[in-house]
C-alpha positions as a Markdown table, in Angstrom:
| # | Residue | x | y | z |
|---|---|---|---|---|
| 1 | Unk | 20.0 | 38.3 | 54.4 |
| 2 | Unk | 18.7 | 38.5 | 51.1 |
| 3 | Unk | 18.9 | 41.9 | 48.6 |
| 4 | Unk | 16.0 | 42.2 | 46.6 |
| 5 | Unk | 15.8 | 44.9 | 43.6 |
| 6 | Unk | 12.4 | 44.5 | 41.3 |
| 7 | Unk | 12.2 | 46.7 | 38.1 |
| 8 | Unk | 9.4 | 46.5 | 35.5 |
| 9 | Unk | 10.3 | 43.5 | 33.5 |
| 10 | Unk | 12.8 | 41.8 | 35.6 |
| 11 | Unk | 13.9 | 40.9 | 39.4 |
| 12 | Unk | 17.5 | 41.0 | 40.3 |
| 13 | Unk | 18.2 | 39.7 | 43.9 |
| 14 | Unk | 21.0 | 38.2 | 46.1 |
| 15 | Unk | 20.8 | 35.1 | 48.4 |
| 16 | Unk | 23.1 | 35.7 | 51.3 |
| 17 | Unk | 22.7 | 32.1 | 52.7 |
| 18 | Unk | 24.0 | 30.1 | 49.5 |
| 19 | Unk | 25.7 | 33.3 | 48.2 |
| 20 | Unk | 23.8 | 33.4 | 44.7 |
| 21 | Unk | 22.7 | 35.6 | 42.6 |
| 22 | Unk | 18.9 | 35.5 | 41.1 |
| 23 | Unk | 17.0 | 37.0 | 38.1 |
| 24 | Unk | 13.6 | 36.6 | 37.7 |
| 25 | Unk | 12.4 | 37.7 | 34.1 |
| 26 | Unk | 9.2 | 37.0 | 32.2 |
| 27 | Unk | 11.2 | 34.3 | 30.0 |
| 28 | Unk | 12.6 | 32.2 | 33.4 |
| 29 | Unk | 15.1 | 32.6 | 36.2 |
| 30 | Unk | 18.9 | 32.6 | 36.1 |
| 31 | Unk | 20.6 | 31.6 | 38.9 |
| 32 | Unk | 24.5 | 32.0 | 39.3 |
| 33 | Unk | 27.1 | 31.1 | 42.1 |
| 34 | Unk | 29.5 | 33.6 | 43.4 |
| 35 | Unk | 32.3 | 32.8 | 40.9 |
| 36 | Unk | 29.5 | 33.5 | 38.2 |
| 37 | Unk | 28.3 | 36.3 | 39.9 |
| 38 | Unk | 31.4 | 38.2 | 40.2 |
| 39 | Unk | 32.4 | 37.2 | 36.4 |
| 40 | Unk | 28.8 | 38.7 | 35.8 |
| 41 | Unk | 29.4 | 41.6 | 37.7 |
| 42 | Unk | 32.8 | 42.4 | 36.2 |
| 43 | Unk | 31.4 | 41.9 | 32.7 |
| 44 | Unk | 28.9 | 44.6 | 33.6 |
| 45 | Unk | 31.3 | 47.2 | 35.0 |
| 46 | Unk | 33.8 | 46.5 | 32.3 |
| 47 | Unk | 30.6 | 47.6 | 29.9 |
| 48 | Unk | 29.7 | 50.6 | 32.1 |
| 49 | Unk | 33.4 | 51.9 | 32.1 |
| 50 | Unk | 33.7 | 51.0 | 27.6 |
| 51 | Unk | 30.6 | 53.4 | 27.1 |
| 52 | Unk | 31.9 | 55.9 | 29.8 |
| 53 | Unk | 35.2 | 56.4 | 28.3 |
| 54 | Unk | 33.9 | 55.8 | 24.5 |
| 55 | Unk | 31.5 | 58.8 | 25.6 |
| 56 | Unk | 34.8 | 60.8 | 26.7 |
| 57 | Unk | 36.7 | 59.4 | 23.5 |
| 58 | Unk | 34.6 | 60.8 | 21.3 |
| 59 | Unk | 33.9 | 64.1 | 22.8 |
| 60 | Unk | 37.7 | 64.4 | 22.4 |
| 61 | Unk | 37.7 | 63.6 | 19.1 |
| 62 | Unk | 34.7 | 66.0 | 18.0 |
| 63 | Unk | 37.0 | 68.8 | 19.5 |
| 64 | Unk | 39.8 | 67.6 | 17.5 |
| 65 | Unk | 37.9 | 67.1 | 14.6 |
| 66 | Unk | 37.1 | 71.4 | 14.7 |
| 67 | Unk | 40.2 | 72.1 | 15.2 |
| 68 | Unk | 41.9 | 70.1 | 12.6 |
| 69 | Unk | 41.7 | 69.7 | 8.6 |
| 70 | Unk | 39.5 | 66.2 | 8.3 |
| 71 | Unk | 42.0 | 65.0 | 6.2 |
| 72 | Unk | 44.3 | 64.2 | 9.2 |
| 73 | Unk | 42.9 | 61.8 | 10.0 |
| 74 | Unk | 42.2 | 58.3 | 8.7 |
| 75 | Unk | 38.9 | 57.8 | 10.4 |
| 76 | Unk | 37.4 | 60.7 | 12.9 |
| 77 | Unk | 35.3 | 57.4 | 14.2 |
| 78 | Unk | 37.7 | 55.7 | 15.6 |
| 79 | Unk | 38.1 | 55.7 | 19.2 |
| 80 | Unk | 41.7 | 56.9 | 20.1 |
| 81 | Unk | 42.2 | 55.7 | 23.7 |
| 82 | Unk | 45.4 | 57.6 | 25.4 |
């Protein structure tokens, strides 16, 4: 069984047989076994969950920030995680 997903500039699939991951861009192909393929895939949610809680971070912060004098703190871009 093979899962196939084709955007504009690049085609991601997954070969059930030999359990590998494929993309297909304009530049070449990268093929990856399944112990690349899950490193590749943890990489990617690891990224997706960074920029969802950075996105949460700083929404926290920007309330702060109104509330409070700017001089409190040191830098009002830093991320402060809790």
């Amino acid at each position: 069984m093979n899962i196939k997903k084709e955007l504009k500039h690049a085609t991601f699939e997954y070969e059930e047989e030999s359990k590998s991951f494929v993309i297909n861009t304009e530049e070449g192909v990268v093929r990856l076994n399944k112990i690349y393929s899950f490193a590749f895939m943890r990489f990617v949610v690891r990224i997706a969950q960074r920029n969802w809680f950075r996105k949460k971070s700083l929404d926290n912060i920007e309330e702060d920030v109104l509330q409070s004098d700017q001089d409190e703190l040191e830098n009002p871009n830093q991320l402060k995680m809790f």
